[in-house]
N, C-alpha and C positions, 0 to 999 in steps of 0.2 A: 293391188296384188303384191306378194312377196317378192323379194329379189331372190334371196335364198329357196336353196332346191326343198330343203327340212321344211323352212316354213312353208312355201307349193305345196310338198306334200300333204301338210296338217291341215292346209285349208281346206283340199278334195276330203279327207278324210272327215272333217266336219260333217262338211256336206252331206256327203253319206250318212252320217249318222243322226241330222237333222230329218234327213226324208226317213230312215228307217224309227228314229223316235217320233216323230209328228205322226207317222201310221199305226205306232203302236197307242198312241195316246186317243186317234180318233175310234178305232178298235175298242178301246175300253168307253168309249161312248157311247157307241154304238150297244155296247155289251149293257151300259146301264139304264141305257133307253127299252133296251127289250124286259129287261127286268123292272122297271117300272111300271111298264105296262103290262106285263103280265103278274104283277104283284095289282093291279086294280080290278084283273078279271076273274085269275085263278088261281088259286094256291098252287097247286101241284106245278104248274107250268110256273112259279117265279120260285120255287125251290129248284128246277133245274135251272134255271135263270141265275142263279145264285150262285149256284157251284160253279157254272161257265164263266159267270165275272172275278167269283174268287179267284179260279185258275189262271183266268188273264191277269187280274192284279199281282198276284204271286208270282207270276213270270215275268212280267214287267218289272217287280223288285229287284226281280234275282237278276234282270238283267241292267237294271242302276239306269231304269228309263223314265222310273219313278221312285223316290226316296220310301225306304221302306216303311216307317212310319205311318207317311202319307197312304200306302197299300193296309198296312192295319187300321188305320183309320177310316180310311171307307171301308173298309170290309168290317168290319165296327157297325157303324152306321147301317149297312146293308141291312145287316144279321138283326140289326134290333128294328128296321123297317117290317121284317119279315115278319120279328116275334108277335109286334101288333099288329100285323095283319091277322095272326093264326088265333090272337086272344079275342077276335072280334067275332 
């Protein structure tokens, strides 16, 4: 642990922000497991599946919990998951 109070602080504040990024990370797990599976059952339900994982990757960017890139990048991937689903 730190001596200094600055550094004390920065370490709680880590902290924090490890439990609130690991929640948002497992969140988008969750988001892309529903959407997987409803991309195997039914289109209609893995297009709404889609926009709820878009939206959580898009807010995860914006909040620098995931590098944005990385969110256009799946969200990439998703979208052309989807397209061959709807071509089949």
């Amino acid at each position: 642990m730190a001596n200094i109070k600055s550094a004390k602080k920065r370490v709680l504040i880590e902290r924090e922000r490890k439990v609130r990024n690991n929640s948002v990370k497992s969140e988008i797990k969750t988001y892309v497991k529903k959407f997987k599976d409803a991309l195997a059952t039914d289109l209609a339900q893995a297009e709404e599946a889609y926009k709820a994982l878009t939206a959580r990757l898009d807010s995860a960017a914006s909040d620098n919990v995931i590098h944005a890139n990385s969110a256009a990048r799946k969200k990439a991937h998703f979208a052309k998951l989807l397209d061959d689903a709807k071509k089949k």
